[in-house]
C-alpha positions in Angstrom: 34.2 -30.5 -31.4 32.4 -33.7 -32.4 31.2 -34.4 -35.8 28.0 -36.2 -36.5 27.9 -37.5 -40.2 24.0 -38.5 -41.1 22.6 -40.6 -44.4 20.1 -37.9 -45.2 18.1 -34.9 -43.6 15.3 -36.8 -42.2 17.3 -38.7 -40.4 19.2 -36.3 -38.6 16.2 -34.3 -37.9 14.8 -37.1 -36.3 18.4 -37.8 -34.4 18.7 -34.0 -33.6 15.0 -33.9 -32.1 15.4 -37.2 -30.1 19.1 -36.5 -28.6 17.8 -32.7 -27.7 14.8 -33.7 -25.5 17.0 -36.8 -23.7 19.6 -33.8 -23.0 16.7 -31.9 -21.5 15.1 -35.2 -19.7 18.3 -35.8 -18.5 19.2 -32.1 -17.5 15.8 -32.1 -15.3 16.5 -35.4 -13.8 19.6 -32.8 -11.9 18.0 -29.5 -11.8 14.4 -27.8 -11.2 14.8 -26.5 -14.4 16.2 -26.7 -17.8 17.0 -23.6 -20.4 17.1 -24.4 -24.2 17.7 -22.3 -26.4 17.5 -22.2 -30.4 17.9 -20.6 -33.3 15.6 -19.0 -35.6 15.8 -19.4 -39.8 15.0 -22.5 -41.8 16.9 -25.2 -40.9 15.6 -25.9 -37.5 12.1 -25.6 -38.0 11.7 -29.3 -38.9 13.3 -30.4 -36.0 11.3 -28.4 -33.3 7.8 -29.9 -35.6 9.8 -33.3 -34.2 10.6 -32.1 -31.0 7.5 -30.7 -29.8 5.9 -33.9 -29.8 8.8 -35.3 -26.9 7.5 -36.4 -23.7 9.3 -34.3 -21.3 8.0 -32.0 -18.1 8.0 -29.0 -20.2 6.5 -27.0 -18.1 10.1 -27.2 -16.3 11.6 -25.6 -19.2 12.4 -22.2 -20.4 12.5 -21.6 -24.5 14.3 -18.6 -25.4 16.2 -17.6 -28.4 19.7 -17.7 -29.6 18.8 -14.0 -31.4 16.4 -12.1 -32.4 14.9 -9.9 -35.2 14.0 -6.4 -33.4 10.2 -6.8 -35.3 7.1 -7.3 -33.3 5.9 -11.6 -32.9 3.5 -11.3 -35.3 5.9 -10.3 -38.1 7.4 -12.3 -40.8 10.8 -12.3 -40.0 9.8 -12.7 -36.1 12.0 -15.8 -34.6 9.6 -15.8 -31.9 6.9 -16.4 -34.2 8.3 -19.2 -35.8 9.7 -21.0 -32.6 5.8 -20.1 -31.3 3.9 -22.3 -34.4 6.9 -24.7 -35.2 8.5 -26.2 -31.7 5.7 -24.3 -28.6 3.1 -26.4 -29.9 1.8 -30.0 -28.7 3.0 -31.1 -25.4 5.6 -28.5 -25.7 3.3 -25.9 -25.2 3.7 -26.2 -22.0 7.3 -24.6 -21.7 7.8 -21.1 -20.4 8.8 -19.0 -23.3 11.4 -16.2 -22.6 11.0 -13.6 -25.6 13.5 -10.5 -26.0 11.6 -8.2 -28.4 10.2 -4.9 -26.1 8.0 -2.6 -28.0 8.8 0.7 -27.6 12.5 0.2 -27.5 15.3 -0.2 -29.6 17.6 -3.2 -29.6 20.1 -1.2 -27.9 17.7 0.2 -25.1 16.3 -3.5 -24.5 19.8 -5.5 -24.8 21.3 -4.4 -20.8 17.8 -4.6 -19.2 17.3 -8.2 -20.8 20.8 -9.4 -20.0 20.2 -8.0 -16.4 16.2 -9.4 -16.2 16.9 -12.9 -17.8 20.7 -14.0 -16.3 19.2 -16.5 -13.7 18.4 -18.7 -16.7 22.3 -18.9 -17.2 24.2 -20.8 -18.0 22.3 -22.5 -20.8 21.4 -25.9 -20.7 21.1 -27.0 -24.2 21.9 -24.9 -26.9 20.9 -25.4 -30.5 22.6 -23.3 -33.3 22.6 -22.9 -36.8 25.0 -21.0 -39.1 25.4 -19.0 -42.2 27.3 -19.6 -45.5 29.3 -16.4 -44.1 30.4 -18.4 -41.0 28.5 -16.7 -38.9 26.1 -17.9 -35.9 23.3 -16.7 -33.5 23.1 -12.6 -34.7 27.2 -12.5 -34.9 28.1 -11.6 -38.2 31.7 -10.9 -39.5 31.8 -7.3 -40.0 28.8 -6.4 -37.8 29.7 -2.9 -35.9 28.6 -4.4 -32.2 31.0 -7.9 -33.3 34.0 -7.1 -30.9 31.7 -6.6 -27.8 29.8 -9.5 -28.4 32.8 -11.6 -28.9 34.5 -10.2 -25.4 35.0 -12.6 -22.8 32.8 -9.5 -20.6 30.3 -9.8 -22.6 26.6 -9.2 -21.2 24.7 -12.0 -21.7 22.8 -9.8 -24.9 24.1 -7.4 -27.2 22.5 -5.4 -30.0 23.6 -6.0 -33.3 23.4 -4.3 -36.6 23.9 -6.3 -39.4 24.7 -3.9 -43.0 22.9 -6.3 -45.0 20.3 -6.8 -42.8 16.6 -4.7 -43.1 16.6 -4.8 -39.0 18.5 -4.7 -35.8 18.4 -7.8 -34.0 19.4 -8.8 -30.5 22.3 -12.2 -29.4 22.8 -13.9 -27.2 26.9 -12.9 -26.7 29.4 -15.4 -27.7 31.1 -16.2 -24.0 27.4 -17.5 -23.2 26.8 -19.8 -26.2 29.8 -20.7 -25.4 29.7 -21.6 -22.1 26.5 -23.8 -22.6 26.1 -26.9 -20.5 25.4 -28.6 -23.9 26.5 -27.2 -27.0 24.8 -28.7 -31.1 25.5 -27.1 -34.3 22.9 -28.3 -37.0 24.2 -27.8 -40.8 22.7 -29.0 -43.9 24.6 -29.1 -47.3 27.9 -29.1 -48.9 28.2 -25.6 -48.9 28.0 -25.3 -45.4 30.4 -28.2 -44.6 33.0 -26.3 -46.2 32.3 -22.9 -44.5 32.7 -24.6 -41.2 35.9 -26.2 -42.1 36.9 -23.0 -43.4 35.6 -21.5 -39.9 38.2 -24.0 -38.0 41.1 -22.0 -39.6 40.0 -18.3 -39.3 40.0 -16.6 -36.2 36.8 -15.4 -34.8 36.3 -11.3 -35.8 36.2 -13.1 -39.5 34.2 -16.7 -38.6 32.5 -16.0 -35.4 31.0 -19.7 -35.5 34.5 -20.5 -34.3 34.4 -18.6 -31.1 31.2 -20.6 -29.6 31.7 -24.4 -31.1 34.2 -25.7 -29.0 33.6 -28.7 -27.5 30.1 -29.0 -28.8 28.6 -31.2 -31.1 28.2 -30.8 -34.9 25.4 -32.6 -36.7 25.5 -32.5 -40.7 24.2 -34.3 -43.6 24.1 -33.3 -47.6 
């Protein structure tokens, strides 16, 4: 794991935004295609509004999600929603989006027939992730009652997940394939999250499962 200290959040949103689209430039230089996928909440938001601008043959790439809320695209909470007005905008508008949400099914109906539709785009190109003050990452949350599959070195590419605290089941991308992304960045803002990642390093994964997908990859943090 590589850590990436930056003066101040502008500036590694910038940073973020610029190294992301050379990773994918670079990835379709060597491949007819590229997969990125990224995380929903508030912190990357700002960097797809950067990204989206990038010249890059988007229309060579496929967007899909870390995780997803099981609500329909037009709802609030909706990661596809967000990723849809924030980053597949501008000349990104271009790229093929691969949503998971399937009305008319539950999370644990869709989850097998996604990980069996979508495993071509595997592995991952470039993955962008975010995590929680609770150490956890895409939809794996300590405690949640679907954690120990998704953690498996088996795993299918999605699991459902259940989240106690959570209004809504959501759907992840399992932890052996963010982990086994071609290109791996962990974007954290703030001193609280700083500490809950060093705290991550020395907890095993069923209690930080941040821990289980970071290897290798890069961390990018400012206050």
């Amino acid at each position: 794991m590589t850590f990436h200290e930056y003066p101040d959040r502008e500036m590694a949103v910038m940073q973020i935004a610029n190294l992301l689209a050379g990773s994918l430039r670079k990835c379709l230089a060597q491949h007819e295609l590229a997969s990125l996928a990224v995380p929903g909440g508030t912190t990357p938001g700002p960097v797809f509004d950067v990204m989206s601008a990038a010249d890059l043959d988007w229309e060579r790439v496929h967007v899909m999600l870390t995780d997803e809320r099981w609500v329909p695209e037009d709802h609030e909470r909706s990661n596809a929603g967000l990723v849809k007005r924030r980053l597949l905008t501008g000349p990104a508008a271009k790229a093929k989006f691969v949503p998971f949400y399937r009305a008319g099914m539950t999370a644990d109906e869709a989850a097998p027939l996604l990980s069996q539709e979508l495993g071509h785009l595997l592995p991952v190109s470039v993955l962008l992730l975010g995590m929680g003050a609770d150490m956890h990452t895409a939809s794996l949350f300590p405690g949640a009652d679907t954690l120990s599959a998704a953690l498996d070195k088996n795993a299918p590419m999605l699991c459902a997940v259940h989240p106690e605290d959570q209004p809504e089941a959501r759907i992840s991308l399992s932890a052996p394939v963010l982990d086994g992304a071609m290109e791996k960045h962990l974007v954290i803002f703030g001193e609280d999250k700083r500490t809950a990642l060093e705290k991550a390093m020395t907890l095993p994964p069923e209690e930080a499962p941040v821990g289980a997908v970071i290897g290798g990859g890069d961390v990018h943090w400012a206050a």
